[in-house]
GUNU-61688 format. One record per residue: x, y, z of N, C-alpha, C in turn. Coordinates in pm, whole numbers, padded with zeros to 5 digits, always signed. Atoms other than C-alpha are relative to their C-alpha. Layout:
N
XYZXYZXYZ
...
***
This chain:
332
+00083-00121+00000+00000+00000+00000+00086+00125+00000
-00079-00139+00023+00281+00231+00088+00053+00028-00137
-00020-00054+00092+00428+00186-00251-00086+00078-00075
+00076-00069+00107+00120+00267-00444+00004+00178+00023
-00001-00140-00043+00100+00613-00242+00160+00069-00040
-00118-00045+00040+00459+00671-00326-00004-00010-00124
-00049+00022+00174+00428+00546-00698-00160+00181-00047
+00126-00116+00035+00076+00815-00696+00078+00168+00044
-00109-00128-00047+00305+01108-00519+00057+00059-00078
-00090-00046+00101+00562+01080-00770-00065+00050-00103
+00054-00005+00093+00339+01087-01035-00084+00153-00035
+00106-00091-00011+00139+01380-00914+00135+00087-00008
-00142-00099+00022+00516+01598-00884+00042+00020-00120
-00081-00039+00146+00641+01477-01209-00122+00078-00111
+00045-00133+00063+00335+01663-01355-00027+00086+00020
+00020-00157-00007+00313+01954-01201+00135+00048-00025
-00124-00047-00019+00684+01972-01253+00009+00043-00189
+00029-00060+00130+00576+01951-01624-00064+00138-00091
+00097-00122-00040+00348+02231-01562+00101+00102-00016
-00032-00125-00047+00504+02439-01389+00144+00016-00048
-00122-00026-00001+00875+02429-01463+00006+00086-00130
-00038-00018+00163+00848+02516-01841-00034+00126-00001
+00021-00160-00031+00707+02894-01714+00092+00030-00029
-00155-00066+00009+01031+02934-01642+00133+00019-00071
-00068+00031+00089+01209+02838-01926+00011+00146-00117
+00000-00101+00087+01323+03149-02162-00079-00012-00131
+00032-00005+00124+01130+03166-02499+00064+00043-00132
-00074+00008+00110+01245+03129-02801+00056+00202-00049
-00020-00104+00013+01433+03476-02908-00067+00058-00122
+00017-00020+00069+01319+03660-03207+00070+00059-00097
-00131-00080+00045+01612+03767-03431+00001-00082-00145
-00023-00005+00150+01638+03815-03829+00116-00092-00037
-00058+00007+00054+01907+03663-03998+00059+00048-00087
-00015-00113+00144+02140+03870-04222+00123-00059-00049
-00070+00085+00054+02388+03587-04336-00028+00056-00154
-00009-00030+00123+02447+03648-04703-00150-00167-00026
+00086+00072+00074+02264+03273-04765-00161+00016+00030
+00162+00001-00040+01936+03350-04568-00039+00136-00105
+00043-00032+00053+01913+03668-04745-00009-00025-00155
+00071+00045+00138+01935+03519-05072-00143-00138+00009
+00063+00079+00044+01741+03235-04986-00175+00095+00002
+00109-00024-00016+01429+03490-04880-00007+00121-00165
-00015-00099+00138+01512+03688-05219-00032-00071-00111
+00050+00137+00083+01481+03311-05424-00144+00007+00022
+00156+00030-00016+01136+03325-05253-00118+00074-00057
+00092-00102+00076+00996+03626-05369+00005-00009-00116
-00035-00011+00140+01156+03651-05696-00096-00160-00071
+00077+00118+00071+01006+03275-05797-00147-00011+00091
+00181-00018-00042+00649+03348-05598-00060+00118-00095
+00046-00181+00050+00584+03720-05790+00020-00085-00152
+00001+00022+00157+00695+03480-06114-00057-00083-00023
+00081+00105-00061+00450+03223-06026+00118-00094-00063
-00122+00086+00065+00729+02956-06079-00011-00135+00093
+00042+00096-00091+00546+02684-05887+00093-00139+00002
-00056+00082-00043+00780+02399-05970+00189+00032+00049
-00124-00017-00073+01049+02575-05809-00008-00028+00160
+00072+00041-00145+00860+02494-05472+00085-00068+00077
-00118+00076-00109+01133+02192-05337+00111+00124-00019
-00100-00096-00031+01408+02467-05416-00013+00081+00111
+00041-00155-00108+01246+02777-05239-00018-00103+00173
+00005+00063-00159+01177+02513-04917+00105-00019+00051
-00150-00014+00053+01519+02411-04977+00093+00092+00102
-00076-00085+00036+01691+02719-04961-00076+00029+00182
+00063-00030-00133+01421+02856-04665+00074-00076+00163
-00039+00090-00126+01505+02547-04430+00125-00022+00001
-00150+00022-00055+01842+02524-04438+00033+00116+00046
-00036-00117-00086+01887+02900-04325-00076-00013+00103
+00076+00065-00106+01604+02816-04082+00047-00085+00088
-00017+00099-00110+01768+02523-03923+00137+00073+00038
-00101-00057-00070+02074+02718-03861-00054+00192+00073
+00066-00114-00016+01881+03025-03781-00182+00011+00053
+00144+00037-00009+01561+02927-03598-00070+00110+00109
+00109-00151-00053+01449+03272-03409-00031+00100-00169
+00030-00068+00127+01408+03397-03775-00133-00005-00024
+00087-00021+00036+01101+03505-03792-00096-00030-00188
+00049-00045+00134+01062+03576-04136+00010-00089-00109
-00034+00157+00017+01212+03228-04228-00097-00051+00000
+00103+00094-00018+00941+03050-04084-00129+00059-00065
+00123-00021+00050+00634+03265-04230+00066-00030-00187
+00072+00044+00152+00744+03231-04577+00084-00172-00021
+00043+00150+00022+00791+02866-04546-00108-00034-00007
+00209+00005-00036+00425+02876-04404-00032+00010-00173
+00065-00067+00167+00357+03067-04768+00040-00122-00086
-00092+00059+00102+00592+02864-04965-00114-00181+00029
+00101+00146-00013+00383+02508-04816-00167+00062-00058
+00159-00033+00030+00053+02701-04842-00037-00011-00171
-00039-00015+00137+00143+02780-05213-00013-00139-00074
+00016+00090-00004+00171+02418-05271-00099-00062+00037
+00190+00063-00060-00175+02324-05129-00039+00084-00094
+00141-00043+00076-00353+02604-05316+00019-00009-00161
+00009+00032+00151-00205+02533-05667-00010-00166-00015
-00032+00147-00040-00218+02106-05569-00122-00007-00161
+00012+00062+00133-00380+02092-05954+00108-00031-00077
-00167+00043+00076-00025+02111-06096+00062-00081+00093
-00114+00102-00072+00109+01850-05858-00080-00135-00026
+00019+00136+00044-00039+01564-06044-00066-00091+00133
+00079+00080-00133-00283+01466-05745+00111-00086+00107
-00062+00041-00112+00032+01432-05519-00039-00007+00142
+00024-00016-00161-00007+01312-05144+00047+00063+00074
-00082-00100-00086+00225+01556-05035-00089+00117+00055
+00126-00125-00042-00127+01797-05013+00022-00023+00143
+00014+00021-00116-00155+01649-04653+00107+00007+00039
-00142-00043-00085+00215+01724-04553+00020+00119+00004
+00018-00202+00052+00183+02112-04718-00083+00012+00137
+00068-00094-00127-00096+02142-04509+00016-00002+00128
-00068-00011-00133+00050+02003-04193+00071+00119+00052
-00133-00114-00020+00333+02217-04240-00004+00163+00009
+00117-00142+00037+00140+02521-04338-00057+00054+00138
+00099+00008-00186-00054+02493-03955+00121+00033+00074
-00116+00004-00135+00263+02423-03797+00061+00127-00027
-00089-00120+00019+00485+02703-03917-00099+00116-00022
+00101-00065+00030+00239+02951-03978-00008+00041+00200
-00024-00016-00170+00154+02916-03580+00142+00019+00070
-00152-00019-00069+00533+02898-03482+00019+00136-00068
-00067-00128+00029+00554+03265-03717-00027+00054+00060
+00035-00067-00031+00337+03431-03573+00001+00021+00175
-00021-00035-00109+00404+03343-03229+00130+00043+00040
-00103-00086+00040+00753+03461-03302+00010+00129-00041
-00003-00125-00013+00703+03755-03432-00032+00122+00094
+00052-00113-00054+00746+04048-03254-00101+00072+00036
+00143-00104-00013+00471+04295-03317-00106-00096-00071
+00069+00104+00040+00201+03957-03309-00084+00063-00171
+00064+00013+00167+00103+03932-03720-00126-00051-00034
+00106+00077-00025-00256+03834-03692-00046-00024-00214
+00092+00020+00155-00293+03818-04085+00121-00164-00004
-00056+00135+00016-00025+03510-04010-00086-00136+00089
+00131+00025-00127-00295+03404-03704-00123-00050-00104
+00095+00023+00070-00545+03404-03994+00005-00149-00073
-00024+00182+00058-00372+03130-04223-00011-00078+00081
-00033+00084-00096-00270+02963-03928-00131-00109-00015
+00152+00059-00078-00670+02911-03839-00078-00064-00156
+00043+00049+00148-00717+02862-04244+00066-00159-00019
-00091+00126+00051-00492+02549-04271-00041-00101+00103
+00007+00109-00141-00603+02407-03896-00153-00015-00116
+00090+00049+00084-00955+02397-04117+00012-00098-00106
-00022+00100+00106-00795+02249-04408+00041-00122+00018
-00074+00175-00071-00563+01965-04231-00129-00088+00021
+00071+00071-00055-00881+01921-04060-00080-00113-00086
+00050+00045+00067-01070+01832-04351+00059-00099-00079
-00010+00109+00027-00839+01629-04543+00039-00119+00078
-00015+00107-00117-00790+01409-04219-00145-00047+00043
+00109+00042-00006-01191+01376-04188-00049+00041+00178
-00007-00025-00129-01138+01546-03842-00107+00143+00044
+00093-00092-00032-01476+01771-03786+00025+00087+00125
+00023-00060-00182-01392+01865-03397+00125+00114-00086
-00128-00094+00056-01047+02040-03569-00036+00108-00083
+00032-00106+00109-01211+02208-03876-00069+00113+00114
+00104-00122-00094-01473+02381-03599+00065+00078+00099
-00102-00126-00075-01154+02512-03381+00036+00083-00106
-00081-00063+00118-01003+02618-03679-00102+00151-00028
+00047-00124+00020-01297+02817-03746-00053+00110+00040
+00038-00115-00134-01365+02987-03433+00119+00111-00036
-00145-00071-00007-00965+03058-03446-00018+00108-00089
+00027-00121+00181-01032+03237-03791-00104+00120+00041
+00089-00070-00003-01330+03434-03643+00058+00068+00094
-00090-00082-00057-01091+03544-03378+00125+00093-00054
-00038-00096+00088-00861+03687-03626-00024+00093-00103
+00076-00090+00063-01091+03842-03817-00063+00134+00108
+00027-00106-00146-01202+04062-03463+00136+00070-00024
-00122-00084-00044-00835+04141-03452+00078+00047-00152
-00039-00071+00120-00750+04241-03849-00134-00018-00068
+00121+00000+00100-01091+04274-04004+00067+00002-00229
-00016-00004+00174-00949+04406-04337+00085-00110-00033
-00086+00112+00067-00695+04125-04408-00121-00147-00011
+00058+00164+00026-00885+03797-04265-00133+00022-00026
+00102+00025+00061-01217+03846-04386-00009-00067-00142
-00063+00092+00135-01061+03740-04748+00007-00100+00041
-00050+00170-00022-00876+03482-04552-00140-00098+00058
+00063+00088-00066-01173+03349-04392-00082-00046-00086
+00088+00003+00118-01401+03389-04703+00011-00128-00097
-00059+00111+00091-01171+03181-04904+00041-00092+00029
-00016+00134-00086-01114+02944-04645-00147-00043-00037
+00079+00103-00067-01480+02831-04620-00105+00037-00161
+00080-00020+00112-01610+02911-04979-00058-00115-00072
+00053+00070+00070-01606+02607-05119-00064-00135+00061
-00002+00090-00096-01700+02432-04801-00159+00060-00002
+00156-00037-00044-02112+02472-04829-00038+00084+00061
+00064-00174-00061-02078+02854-04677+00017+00085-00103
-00020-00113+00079-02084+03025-04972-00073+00157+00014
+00122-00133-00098-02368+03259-04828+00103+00106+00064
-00129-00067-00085-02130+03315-04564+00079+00123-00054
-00153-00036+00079-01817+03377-04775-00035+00096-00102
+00004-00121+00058-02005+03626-04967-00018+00123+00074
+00017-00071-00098-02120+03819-04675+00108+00053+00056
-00140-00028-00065-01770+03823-04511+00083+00076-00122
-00040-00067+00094-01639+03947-04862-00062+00168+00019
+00066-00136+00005-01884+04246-04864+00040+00084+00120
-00020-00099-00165-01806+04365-04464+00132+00014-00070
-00132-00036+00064-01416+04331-04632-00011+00130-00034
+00004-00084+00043-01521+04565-04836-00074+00156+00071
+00065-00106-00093-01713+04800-04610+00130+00036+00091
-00103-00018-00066-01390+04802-04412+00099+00102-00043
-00093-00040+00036-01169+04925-04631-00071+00130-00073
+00014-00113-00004-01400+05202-04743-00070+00096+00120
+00047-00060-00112-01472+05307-04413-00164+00062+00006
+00145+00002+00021-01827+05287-04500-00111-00133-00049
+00072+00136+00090-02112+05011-04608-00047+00061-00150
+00031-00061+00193-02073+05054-05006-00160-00067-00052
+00157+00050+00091-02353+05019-05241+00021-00143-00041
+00002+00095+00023-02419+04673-05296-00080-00007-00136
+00042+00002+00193-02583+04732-05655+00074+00045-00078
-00085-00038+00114-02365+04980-05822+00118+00025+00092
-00162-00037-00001-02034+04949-05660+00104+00069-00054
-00128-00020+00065-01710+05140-05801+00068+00034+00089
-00100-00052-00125-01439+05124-05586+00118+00105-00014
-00071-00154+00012-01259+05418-05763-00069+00083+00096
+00019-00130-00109-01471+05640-05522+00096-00029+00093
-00088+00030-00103-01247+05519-05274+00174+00052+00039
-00125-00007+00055-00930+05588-05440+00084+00094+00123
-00070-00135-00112-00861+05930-05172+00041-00136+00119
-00004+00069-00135-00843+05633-04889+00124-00082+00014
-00078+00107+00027-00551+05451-05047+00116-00031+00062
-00119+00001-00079-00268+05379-04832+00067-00102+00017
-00074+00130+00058-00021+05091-04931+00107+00004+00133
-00120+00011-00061+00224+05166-04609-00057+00001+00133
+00018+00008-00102-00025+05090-04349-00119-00128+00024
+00059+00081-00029-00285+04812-04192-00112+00010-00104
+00144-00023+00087-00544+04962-04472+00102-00056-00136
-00023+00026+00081-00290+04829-04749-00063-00108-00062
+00024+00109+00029-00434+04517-04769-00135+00003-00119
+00126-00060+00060-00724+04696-04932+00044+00071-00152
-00081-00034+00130-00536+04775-05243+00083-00077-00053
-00100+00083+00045-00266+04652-05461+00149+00035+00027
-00114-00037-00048+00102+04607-05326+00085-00080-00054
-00139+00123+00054+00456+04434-05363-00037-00113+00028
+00001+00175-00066+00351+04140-05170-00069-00038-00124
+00110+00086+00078+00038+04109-05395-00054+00098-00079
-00011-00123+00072+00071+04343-05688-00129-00002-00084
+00084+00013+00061-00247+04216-05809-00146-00034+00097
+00096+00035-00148-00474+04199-05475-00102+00065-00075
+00129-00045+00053-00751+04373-05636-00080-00061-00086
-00024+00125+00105-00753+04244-05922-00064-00130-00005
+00040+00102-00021-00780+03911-05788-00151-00050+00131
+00092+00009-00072-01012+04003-05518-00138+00049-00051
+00156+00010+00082-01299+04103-05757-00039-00076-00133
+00033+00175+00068-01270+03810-05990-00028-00092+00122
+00057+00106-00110-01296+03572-05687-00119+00054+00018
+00136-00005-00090-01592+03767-05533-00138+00004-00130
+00039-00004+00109-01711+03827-05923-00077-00168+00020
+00046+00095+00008-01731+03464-05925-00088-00136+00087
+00073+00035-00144-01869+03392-05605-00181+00016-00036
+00059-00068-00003-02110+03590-05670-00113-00108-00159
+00027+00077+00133-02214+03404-06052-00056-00141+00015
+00057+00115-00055-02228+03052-05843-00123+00010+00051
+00116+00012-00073-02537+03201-05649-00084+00071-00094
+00092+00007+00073-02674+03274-05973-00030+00205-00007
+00011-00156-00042-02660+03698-05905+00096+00039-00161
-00097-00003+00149-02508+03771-06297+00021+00150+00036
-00013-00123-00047-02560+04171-06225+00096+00023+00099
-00114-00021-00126-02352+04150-05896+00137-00086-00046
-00096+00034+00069-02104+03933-06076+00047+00087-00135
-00031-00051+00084-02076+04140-06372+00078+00148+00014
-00062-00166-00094-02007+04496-06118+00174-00058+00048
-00136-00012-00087-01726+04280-05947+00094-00018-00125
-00115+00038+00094-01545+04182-06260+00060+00169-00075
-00017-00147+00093-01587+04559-06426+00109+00098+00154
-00014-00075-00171-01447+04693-06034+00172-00063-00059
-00102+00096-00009-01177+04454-06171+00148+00031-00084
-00022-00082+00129-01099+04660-06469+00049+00123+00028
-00078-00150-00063-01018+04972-06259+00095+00006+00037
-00115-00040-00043-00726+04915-06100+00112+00025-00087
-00105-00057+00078-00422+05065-06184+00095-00110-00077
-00092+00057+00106-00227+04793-06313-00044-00157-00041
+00124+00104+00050-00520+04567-06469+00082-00061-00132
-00075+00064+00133-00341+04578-06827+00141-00117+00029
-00130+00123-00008+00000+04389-06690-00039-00120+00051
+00038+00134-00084-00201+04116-06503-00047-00123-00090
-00056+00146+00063-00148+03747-06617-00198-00045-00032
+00157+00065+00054-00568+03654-06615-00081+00142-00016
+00103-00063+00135-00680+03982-06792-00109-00042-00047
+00088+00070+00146-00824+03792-07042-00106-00097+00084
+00124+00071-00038-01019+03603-06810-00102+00086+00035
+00074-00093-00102-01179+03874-06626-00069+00109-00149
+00046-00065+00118-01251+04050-07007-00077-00123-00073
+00067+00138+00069-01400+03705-07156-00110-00005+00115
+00077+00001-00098-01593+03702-06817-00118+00089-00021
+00042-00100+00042-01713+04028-06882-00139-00012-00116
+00037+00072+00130-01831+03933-07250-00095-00086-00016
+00074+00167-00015-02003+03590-07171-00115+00045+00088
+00103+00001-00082-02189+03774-06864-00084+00100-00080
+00068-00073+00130-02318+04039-07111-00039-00030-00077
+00077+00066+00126-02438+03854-07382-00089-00127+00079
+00085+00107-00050-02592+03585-07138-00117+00081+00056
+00093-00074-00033-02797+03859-06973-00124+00108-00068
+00050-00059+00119-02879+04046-07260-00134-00127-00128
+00011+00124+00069-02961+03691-07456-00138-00075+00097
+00083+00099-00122-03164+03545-07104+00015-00155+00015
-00055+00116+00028-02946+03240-07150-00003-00065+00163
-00023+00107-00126-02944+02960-06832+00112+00040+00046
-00148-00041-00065-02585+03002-06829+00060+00054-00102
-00100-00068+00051-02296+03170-06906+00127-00021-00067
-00100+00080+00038-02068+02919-07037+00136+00031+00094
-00164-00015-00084-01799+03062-06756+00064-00166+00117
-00038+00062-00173-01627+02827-06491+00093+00035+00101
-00036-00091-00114-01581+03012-06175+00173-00112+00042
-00006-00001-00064-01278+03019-06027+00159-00125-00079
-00044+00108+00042-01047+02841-06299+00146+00086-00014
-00091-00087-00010-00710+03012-06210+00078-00007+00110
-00098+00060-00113-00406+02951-06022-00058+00111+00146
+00047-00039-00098-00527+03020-05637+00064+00151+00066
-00083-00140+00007-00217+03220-05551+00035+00095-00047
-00054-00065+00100-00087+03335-05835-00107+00167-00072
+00074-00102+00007-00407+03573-05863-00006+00075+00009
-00045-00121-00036-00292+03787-05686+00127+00056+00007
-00116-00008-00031+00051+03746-05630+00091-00035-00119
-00094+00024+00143+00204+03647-05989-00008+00137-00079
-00029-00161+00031+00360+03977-06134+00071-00020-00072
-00172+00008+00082+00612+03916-06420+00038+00126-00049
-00030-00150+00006+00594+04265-06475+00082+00097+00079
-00106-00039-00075+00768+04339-06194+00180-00054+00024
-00119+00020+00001+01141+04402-06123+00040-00127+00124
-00024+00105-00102+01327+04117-05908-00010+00035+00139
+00061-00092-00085+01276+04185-05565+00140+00089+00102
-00146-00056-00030+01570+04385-05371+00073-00096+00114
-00078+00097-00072+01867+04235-05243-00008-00035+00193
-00037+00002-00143+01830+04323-04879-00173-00046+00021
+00181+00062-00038+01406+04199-04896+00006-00083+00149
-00018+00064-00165+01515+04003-04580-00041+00064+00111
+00024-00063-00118+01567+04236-04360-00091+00160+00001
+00065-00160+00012+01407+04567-04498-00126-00020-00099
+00132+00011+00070+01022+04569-04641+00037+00097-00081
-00008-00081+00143+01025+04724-05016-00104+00088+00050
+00099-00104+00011+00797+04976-05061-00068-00044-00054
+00108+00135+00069+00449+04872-05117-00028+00055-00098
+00067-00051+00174+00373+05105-05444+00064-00084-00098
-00042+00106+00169+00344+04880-05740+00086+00076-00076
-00033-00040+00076+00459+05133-05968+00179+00044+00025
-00147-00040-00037+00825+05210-05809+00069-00173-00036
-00082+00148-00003+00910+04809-05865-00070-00009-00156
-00011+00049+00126+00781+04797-06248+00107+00002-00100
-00117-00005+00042+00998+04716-06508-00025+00134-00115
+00029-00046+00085+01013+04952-06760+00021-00029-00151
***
């Protein structure tokens, strides 16, 4: 009898010792890397993401994780690995129905959560993926209790960056039977970023234009270096959102909205978003069933973020953020 009380004693110490000891343990530091190879390898990343250059993907991980494993308070390391796996899940049509989807998205959750709890001044638009990918893992693992944290998590980062994760959350759960939703959460997006609830019939988000500010938390609401085509790509998606629930008028505003931005002519699916255009106009005009379009047929990332128009990205991108005006990084 005495042992058992001695074997229950121990047992009860060694976990509170688990508990409690690890308080005390320092946390991980947070510190850049400015090695010549880390900053090329985060310079490889941009330069082949902005050129959509998707089967450069094992390189750019590559290059990432080996400055990473010798450099693991690097913040900036670990989020664009996060990107660089995510990237790999959302184009997984060019990977020949590889199983590696379910390792991306592991990896995607994991690092993604390890960036952002690293970073410094907490990054809640990295908080957002994070809660986007704990949804996705969840789903291709068949794990319902996970997808429904995931999407609380997401509704908690949307409280704490409205203008960024409302996209992210939108396009997390769009094709997941909330499309309702995911149009709704699109539209407050947009009410966000013009500091007002816009017209939901005749939209033009040129009125807006005075509000534009690429060098602060409202950038996300425009087009920048990261994502020289964020507009762009964010009113073809909602364009086509919008076309699935059968609304051709409200699809036809987001694609023309699509047509305004400033650097519409250099962007890689143009021609979709003008054929879009075309097809929804003559189907409405015509009173045709459909529109012969199919929503939504366009590399995921690359939508926004594929730029071959732009110059490579600068040598020191590591440690110093470019400037977010598109037009100072075009080529001429």
């Amino acid at each position: 009898m005495k042992n058992i009380f001695i074997t229950i004693a121990l047992a009860i110490f060694a976990s509170s010792c688990s508990t409690f000891i690890p308080k005390f343990i320092a946390k991980k530091e947070a510190k850049l890397c400015t090695d010549p190879a880390c900053m090329e390898a985060d310079k490889y990343f941009w330069d082949n993401f902005h050129a959509g250059n998707y089967d450069s993907i094992p390189n750019i991980l590559e290059k990432l994780k080996q400055s990473y494993y010798k450099n693991p308070g690097d913040y900036k390391l670990l989020s664009h690995i996060a990107f660089t796996h995510a990237w790999a899940i959302g184009e997984d049509g060019k990977a020949e129905d590889s199983a590696q989807i379910i390792d991306h998205a592991t990896l995607a959750r994991q690092y993604f959560k390890d960036a952002f709890e690293l970073t410094p001044e907490k990054d809640w638009r990295l908080y957002g993926f994070y809660a986007s990918f704990m949804m996705a893992e969840g789903t291709i693992h068949g794990n319902d209790k996970q997808v429904t944290k995931g999407y609380f998590e997401m509704k908690k980062a949307v409280k704490k960056y409205p203008e960024f994760n409302l996209f992210t959350k939108a396009y997390s759960i769009m094709n997941g039977g909330r499309r309702t939703e995911a149009i709704e959460d699109l539209w407050k997006n947009l009410d966000k970023c013009a500091c007002e609830k816009v017209d939901r019939k005749n939209l033009d988000y040129r009125n807006y234009i005075s509000l534009r500010n690429v060098e602060s938390k409202m950038s996300t609401c425009w087009n920048t270096w990261i994502a020289p085509h964020n507009l762009d790509g964010f009113f073809l998606i909602f364009g086509d959102l919008l076309l699935q629930e059968k609304d051709r008028q409200g699809a036809l505003m987001m694609y023309r909205n699509a047509t305004y931005t400033d650097n519409f002519d250099n962007w890689h699916y143009k021609g979709k978003v003008l054929q879009r255009i075309s097809k929804v106009e003559n189907a409405i005009a015509e009173n045709k069933i459909k529109a012969g379009i199919f929503p939504h047929d366009y590399d995921q990332c690359m939508v926004c973020h594929q730029a071959q128009e732009m110059k490579e990205s600068p040598d020191d991108v590591h440690t110093l953020r470019p400037n977010m005006e598109v037009s100072v990084h075009l080529l001429k």
